[in-house]
C-alpha positions in Angstrom: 19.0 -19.6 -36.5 15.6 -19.2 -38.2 16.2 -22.3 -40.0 17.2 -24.5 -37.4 13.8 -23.2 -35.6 11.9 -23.8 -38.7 13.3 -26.8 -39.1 12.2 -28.5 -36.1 9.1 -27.7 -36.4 8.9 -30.0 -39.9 9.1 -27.2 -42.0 11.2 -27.4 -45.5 13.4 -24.0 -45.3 14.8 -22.4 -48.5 16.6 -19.1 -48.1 18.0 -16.2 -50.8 20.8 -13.7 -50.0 18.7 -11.0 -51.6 15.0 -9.8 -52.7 16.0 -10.2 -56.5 17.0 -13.8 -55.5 13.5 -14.3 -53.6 11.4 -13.7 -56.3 13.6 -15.5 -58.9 13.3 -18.2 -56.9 9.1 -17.9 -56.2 8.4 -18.3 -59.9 10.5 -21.4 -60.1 9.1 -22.4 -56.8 5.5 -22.5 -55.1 6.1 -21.3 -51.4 3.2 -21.2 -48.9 4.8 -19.0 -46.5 7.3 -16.4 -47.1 9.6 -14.9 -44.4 11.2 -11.7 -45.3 13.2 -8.8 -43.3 12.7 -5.6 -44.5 16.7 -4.0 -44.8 18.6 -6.5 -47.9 21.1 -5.8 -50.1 19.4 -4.6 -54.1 15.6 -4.3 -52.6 14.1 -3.9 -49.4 11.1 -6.2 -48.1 8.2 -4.2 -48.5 9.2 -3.9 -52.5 9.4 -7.6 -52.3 6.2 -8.2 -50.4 4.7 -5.5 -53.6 5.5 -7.9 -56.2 5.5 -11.4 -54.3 1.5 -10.4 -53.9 0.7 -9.4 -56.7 2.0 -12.5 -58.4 1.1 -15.1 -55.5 -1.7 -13.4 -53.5 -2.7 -17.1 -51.4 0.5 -16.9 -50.2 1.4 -16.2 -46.6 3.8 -13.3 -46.3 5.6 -12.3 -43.0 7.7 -8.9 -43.1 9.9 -8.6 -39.9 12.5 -5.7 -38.9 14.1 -4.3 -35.9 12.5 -1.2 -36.9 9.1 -0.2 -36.5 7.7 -1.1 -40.0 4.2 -3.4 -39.6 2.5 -0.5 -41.6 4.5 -0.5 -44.6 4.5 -4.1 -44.7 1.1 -4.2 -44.5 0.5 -1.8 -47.0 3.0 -3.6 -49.3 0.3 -6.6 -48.5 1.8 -8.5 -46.1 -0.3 -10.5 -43.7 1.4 -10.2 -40.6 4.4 -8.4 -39.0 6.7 -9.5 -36.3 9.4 -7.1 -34.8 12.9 -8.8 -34.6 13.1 -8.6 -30.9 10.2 -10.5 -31.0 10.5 -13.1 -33.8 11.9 -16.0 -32.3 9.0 -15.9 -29.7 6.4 -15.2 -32.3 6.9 -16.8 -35.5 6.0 -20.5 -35.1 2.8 -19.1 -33.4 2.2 -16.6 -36.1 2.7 -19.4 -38.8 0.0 -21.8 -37.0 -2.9 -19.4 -36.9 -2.1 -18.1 -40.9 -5.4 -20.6 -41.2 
């Protein structure tokens, strides 16, 4: 669904089953915006946000979660957080003001 959102809004979408997947795919790839929820299989987002920004730090990182977890995110060094219930409301608006 997040892709067919992104999508239409002219955005190129690539997506990874699994944190060790995500960052495989970062070093091959340069990503200005990376989406990420915080429960996946091998490596939750915050561990993926940790070493995403410390290897990319322009690049715009967006944990999300049903849980309450902005602060860990955060911490982790992600730039904003969006709760689940809320994403689909939030995300494009979140993306255009990343500036």
């Amino acid at each position: 669904m997040l892709r067919g959102i992104l999508e239409s809004e002219g955005y190129s979408v690539v997506s990874c089953e699994n944190g060790p997947a995500a960052l495989k795919l970062a070093s091959e790839k340069h990503f200005e915006i990376v989406l990420t929820d915080f429960q996946m299989p091998e490596m939750n987002g915050d561990e993926v946000v940790k070493l995403l920004r410390q290897q990319y730090p322009n690049t715009f990182i967006i944990g999300f979660s049903l849980a309450n977890k902005k602060q860990t995110f955060l911490a982790a060094g992600a730039n904003q957080f969006i709760n689940k219930e809320q994403l689909l409301q939030d995300l494009i608006p979140t993306i255009e003001c990343r500036n």
